[in-house]
LUMVOMI-660196 format. One record per residue (C-alpha): x negated, y, z negated; residue number from 1; residue in three letters. Coordinates in steps of 0.02 Angstrom, whole numbers. Each point is the difference from the previous one (the first is absolute). Layout:
BEGIN
<X:X&Y:Y&Z:Z&seq:NUM&type:ALA>
...
END
This chain:
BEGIN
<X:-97&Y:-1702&Z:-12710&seq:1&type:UNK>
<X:34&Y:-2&Z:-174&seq:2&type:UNK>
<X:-137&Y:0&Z:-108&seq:3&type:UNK>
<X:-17&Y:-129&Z:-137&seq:4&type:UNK>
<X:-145&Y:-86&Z:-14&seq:5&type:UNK>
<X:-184&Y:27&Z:50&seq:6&type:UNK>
<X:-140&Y:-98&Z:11&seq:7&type:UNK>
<X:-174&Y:36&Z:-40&seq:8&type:UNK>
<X:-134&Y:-109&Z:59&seq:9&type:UNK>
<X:-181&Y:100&Z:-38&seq:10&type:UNK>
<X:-182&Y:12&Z:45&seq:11&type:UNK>
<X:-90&Y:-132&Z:-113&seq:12&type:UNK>
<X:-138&Y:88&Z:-64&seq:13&type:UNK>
<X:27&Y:201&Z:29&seq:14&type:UNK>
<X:101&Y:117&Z:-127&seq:15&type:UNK>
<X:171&Y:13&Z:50&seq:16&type:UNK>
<X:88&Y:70&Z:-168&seq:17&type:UNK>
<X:32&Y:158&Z:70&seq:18&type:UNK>
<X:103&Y:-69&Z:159&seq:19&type:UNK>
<X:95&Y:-113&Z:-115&seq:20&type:UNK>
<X:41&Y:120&Z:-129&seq:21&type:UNK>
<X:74&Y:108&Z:164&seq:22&type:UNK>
<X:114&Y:-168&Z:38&seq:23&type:UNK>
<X:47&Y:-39&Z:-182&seq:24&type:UNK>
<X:50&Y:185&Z:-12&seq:25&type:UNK>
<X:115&Y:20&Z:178&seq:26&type:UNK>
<X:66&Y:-163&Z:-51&seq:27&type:UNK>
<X:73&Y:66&Z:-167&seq:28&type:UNK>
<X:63&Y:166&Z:58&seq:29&type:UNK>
<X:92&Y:-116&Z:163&seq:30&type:UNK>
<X:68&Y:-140&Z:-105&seq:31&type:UNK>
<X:-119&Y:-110&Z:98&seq:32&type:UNK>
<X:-110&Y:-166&Z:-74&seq:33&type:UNK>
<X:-170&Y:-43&Z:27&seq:34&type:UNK>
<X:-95&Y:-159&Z:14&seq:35&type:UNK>
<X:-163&Y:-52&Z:17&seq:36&type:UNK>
<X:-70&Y:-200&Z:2&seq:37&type:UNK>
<X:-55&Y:-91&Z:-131&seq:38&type:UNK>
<X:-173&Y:43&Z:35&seq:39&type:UNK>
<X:-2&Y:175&Z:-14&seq:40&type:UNK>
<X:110&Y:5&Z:-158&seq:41&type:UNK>
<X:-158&Y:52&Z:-86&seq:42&type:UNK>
<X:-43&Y:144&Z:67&seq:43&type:UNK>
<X:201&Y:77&Z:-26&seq:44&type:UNK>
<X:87&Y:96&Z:-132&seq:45&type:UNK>
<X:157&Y:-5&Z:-42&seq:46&type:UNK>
<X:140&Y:-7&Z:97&seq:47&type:UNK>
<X:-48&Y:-130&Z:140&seq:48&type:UNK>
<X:61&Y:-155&Z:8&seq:49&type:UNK>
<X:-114&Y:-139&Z:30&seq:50&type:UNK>
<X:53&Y:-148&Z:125&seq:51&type:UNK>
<X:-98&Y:-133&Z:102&seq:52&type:UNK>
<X:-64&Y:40&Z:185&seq:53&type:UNK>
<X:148&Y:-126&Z:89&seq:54&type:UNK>
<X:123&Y:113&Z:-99&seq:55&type:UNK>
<X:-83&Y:159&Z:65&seq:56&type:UNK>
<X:106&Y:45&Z:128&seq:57&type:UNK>
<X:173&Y:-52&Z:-71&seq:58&type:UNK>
<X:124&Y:154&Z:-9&seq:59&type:UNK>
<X:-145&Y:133&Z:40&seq:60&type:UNK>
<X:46&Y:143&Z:82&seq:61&type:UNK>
<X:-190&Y:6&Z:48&seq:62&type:UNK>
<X:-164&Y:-45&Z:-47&seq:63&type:UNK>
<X:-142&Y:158&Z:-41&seq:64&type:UNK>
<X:-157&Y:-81&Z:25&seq:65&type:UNK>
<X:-144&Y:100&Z:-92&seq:66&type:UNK>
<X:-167&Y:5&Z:82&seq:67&type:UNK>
<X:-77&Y:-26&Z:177&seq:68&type:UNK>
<X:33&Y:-109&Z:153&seq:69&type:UNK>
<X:-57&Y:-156&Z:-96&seq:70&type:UNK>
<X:133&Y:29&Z:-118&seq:71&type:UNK>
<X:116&Y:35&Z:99&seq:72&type:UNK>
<X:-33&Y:-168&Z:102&seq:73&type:UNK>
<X:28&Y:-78&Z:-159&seq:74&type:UNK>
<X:174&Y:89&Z:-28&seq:75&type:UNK>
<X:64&Y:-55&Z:169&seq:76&type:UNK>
<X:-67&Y:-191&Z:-36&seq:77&type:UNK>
<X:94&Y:-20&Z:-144&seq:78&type:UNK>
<X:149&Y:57&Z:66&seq:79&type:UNK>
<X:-5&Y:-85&Z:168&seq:80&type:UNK>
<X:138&Y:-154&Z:-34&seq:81&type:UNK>
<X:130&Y:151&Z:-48&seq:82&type:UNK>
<X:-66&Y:158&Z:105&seq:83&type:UNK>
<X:28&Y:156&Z:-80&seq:84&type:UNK>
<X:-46&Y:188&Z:27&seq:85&type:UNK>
<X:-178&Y:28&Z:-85&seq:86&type:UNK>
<X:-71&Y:174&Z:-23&seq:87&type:UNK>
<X:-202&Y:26&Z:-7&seq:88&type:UNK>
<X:-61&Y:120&Z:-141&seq:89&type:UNK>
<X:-181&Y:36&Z:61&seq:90&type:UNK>
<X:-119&Y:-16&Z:-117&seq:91&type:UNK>
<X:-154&Y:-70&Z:101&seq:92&type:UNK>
<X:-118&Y:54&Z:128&seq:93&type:UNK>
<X:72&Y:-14&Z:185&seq:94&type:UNK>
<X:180&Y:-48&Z:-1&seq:95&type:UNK>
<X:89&Y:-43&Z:154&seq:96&type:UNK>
<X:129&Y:-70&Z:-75&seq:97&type:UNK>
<X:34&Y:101&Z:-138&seq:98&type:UNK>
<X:77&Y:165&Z:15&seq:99&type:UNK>
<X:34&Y:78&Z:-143&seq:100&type:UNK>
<X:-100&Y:110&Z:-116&seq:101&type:UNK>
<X:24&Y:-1&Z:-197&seq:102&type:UNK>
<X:67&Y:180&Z:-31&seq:103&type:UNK>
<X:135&Y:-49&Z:158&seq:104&type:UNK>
<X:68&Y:-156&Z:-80&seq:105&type:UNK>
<X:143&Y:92&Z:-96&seq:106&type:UNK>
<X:88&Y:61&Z:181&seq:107&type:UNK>
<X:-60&Y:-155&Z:85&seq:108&type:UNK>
<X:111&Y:-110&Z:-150&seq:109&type:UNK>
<X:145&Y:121&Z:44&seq:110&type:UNK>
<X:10&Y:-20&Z:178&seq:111&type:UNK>
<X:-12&Y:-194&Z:-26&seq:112&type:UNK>
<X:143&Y:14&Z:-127&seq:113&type:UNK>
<X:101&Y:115&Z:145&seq:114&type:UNK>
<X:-38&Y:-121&Z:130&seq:115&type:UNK>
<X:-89&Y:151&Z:74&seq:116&type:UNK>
<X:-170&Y:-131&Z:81&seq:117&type:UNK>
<X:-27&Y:-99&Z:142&seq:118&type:UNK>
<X:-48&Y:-166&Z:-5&seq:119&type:UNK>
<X:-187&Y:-40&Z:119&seq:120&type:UNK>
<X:41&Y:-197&Z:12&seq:121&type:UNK>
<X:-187&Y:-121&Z:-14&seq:122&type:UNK>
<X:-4&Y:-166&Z:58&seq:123&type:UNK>
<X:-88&Y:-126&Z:-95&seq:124&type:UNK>
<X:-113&Y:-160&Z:38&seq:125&type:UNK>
<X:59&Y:-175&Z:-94&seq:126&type:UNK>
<X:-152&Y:-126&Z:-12&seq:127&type:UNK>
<X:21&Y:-136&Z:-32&seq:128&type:UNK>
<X:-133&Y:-142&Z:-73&seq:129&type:UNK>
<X:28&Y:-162&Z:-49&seq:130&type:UNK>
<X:152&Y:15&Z:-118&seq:131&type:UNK>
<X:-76&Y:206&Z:-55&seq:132&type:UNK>
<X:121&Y:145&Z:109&seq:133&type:UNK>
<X:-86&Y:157&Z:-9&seq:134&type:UNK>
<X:50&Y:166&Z:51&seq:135&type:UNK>
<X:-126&Y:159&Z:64&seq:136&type:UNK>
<X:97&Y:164&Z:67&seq:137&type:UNK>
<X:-169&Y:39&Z:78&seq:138&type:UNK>
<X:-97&Y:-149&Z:58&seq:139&type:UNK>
<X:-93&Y:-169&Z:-33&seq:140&type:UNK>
<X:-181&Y:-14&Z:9&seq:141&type:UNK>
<X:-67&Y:-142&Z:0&seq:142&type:UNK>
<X:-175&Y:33&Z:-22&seq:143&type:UNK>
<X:-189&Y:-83&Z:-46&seq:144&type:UNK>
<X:-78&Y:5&Z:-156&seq:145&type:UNK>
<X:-184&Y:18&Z:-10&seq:146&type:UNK>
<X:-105&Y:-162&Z:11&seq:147&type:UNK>
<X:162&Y:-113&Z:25&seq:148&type:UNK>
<X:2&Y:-9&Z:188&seq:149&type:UNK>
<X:115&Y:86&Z:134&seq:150&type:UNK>
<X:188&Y:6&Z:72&seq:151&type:UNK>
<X:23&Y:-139&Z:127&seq:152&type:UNK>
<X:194&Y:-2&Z:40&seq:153&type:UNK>
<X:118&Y:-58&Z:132&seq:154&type:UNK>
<X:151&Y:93&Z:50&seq:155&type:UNK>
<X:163&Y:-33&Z:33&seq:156&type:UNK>
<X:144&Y:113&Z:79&seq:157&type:UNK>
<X:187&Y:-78&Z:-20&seq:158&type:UNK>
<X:-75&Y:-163&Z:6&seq:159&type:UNK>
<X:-109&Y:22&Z:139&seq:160&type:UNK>
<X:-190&Y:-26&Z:-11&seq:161&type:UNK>
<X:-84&Y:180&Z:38&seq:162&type:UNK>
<X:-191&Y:-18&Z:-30&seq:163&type:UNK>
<X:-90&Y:9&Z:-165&seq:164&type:UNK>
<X:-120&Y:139&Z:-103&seq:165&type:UNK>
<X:-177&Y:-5&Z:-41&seq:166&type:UNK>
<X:-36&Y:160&Z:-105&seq:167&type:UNK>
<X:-35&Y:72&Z:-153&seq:168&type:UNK>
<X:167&Y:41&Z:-33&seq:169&type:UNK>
<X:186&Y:-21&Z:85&seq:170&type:UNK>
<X:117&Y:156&Z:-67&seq:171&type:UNK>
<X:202&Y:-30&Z:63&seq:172&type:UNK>
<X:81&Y:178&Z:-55&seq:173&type:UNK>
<X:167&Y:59&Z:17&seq:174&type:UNK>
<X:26&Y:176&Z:81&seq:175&type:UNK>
<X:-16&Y:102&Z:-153&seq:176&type:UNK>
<X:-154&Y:-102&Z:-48&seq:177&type:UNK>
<X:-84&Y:25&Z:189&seq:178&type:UNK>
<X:-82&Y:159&Z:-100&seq:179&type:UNK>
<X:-75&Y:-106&Z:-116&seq:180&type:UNK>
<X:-143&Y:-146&Z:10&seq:181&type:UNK>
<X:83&Y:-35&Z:169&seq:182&type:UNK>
<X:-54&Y:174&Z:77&seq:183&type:UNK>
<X:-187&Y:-20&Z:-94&seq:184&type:UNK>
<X:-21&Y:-169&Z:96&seq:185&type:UNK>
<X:43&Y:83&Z:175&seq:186&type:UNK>
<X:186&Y:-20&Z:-2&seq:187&type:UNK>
<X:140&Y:120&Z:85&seq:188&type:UNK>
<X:115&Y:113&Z:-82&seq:189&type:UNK>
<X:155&Y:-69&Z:8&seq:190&type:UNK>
<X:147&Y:116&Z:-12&seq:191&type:UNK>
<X:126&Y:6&Z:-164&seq:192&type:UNK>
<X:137&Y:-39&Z:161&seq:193&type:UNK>
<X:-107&Y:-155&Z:74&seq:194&type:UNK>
<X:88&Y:-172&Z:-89&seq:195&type:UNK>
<X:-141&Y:-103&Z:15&seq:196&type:UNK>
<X:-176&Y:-55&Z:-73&seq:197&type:UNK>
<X:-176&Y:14&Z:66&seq:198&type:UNK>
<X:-145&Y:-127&Z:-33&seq:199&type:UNK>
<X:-167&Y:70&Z:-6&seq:200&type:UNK>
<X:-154&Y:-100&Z:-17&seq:201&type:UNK>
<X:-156&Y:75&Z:-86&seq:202&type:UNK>
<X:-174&Y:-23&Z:65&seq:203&type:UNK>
<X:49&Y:-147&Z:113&seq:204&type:UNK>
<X:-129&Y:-110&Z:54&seq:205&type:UNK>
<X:98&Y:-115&Z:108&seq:206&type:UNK>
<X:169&Y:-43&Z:59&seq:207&type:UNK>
<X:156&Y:143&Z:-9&seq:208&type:UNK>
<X:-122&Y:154&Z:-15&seq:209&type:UNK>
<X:137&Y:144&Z:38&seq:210&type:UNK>
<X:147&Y:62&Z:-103&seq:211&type:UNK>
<X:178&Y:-76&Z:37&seq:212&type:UNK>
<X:164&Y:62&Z:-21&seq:213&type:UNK>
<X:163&Y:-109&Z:-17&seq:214&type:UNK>
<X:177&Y:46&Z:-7&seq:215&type:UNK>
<X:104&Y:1&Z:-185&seq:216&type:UNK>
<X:76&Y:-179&Z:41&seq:217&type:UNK>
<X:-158&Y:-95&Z:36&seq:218&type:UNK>
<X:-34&Y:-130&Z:-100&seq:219&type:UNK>
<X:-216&Y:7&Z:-37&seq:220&type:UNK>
<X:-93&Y:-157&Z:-60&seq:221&type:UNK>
<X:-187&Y:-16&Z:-59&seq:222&type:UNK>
<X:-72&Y:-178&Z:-21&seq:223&type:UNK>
<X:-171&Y:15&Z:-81&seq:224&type:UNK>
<X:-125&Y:-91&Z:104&seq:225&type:UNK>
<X:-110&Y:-131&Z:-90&seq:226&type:UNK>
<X:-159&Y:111&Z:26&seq:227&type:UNK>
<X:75&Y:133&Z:-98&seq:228&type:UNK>
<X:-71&Y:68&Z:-134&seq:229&type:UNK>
<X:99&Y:49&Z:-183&seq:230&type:UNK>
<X:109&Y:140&Z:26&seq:231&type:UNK>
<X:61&Y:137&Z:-93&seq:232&type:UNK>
<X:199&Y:25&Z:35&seq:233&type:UNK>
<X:29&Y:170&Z:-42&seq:234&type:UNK>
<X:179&Y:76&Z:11&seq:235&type:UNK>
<X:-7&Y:204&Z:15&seq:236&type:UNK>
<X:-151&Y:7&Z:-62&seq:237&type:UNK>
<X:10&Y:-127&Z:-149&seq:238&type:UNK>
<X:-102&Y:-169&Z:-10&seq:239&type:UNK>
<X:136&Y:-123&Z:-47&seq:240&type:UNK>
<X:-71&Y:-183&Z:51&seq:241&type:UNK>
<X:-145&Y:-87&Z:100&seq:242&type:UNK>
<X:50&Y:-98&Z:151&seq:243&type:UNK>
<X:-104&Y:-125&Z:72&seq:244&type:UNK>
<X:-26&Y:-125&Z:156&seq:245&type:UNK>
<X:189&Y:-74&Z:48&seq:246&type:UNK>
<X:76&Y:131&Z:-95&seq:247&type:UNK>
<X:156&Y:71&Z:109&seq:248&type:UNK>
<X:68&Y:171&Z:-2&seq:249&type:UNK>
<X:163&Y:39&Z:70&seq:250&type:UNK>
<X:71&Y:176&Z:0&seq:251&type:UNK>
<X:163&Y:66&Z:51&seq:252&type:UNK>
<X:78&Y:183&Z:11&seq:253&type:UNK>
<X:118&Y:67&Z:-132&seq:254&type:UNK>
<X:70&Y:161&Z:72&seq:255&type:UNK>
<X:52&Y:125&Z:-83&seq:256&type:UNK>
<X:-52&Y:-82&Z:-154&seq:257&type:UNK>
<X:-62&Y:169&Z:-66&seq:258&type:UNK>
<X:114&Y:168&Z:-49&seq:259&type:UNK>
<X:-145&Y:164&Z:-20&seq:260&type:UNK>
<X:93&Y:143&Z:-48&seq:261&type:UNK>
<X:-38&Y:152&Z:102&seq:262&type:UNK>
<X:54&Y:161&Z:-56&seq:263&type:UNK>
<X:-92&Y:116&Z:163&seq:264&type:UNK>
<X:-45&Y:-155&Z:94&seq:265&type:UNK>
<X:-62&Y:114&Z:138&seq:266&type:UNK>
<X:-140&Y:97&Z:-100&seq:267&type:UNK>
<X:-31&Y:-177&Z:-87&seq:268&type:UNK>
<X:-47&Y:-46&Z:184&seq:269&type:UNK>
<X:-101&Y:164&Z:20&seq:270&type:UNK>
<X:-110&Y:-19&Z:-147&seq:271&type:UNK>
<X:-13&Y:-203&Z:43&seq:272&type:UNK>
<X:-72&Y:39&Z:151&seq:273&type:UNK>
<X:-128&Y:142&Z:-72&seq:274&type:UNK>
<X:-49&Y:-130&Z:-118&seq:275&type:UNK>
<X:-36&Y:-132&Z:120&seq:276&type:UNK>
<X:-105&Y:107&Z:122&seq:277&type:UNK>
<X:-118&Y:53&Z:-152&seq:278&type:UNK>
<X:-35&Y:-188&Z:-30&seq:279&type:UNK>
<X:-104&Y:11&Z:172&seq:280&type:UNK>
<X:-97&Y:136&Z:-67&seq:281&type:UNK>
<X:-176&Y:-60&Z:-73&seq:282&type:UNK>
<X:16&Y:118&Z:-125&seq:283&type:UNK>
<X:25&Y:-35&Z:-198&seq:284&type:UNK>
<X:135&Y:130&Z:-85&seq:285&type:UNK>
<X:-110&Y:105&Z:-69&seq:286&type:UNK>
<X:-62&Y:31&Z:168&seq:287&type:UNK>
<X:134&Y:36&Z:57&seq:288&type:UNK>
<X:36&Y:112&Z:-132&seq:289&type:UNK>
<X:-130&Y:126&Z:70&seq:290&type:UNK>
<X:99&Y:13&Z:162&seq:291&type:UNK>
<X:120&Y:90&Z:-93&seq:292&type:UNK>
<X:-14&Y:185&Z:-19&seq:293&type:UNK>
<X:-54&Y:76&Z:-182&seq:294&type:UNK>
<X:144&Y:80&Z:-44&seq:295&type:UNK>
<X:113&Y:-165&Z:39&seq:296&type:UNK>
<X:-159&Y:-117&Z:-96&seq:297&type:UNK>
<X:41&Y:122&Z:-161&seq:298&type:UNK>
<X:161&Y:-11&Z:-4&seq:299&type:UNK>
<X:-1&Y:-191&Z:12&seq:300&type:UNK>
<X:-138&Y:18&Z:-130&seq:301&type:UNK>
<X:124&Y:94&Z:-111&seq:302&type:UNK>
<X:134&Y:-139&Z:0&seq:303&type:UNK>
END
């Protein structure tokens, strides 16, 4: 791959001078441009250009998303009309998307510039409301809000009546996102190789009370019953709109619509999979700080 543009798309609110300064600096030594959106063209030197988000992905080699798994979400949105490769910088707290540390970024840009990466291929959900499309790499939640009543929704598979929800909340994740809200609710895991979607309902009181998983070409409607309460629509985690009674989801499968880079995807899965067994530990991280012997605690102490 030849190397001539990146994109940038960063964390909103955490300092990420020092990761850009790395970018701006491989760039000029490779020939290579950078560009970040409009939005961000504040908190840039010089030496980035500055276009809007639907111009994000033209002629990008890649896009180096600076931050955590919310970021990068927000990378692979943006980009999902014209897919291209997006690398996760990992600034934030977890990270199961993200793979790549700070002081690795300089050999992770030149293996993306060899063509030395693999590409881990996410699907993506398209809602659609009313005339609004949305898109959420890992779920929508459709979900209560304090005071304004609860979900009441019927259910539709490819046109066919299924049964309808009465619950607190109704979570429809895609693979990747079956580690997310979807998992907290009592959802499977669903495998990065499974093409499909799972519904999970969240402190059902009636109706559908047990997760469901459909294949990638199902086509999933939600019809908000007339005892439903205002919703929140969330999409990966963001509050976007209210929905409420006659309101009509529908939401299709985009495969593929997604392009992680992975530069070791097999110790990417290793340390994904330490990361999601500690989340069933009720322990907080300094807790589980002490498990660690001394002379390992002072040394992370030191750093």
């Amino acid at each position: 791959m030849t190397a001539t543009r990146f994109a940038l798309v960063l964390h909103p609110r955490r300092d990420v001078s020092a990761v850009v300064d790395t970018v701006v600096r491989w760039a000029k030594q490779h020939g290579a441009e950078v560009v970040v959106r409009s939005e961000d063209a504040h908190r840039v030197g010089e030496g980035v250009g500055v276009v809007e988000v639907g111009e994000l992905a033209a002629g990008c080699a890649a896009v180096v998303s600076v931050g955590g798994d919310g970021t990068m979400l927000g990378a692979l949105r943006m980009v999902a009309d014209r897919p291209i490769p997006v690398l996760g910088v990992h600034l934030g707290r977890l990270g199961f998307l993200v793979e790549v540390q700070p002081a690795e970024l300089d050999t992770a840009l030149d293996r993306i510039a060899a063509g030395d990466f693999v590409i881990e291929p996410h699907s993506a959900l398209r809602i659609a409301v009313g005339d609004e499309t949305m898109v959420a790499f890992n779920d929508l939640a459709l979900a209560r809000q304090p005071g304004r009543g609860s979900l009441a929704a019927s259910m539709a598979v490819n046109g066919l009546r299924y049964g309808y929800y009465r619950c607190d909340a109704l979570v429809v994740a895609t693979p990747s996102g079956s580690s997310a809200y979807s998992y907290a609710a009592g959802g499977p895991l669903l495998s990065p190789s499974v093409r499909g979607i799972v519904v999970t309902p969240s402190a059902a009181m009636s109706g559908i009370s047990r997760p469901l998983v459909l294949g990638d070409g199902d086509r999933l409607r939600l019809e908000l019953l007339d005892d439903a309460g205002s919703l929140a629509v969330e999409v990966d985690g963001n509050p976007l709109r209210d929905a409420i009674p006659g309101d009509v989801l529908d939401v299709t499968v985009q495969p593929d619509a997604g392009l992680v880079v992975r530069l070791d995807p097999d110790v990417h899965q290793q340390r994904s999979r330490v990361k999601l067994s500690l989340l069933d530990l009720p322990l907080l991280p300094e807790q589980l700080r002490e498990l660690l012997p001394a002379d390992i605690r002072r040394r992370f102490d030191a750093m």
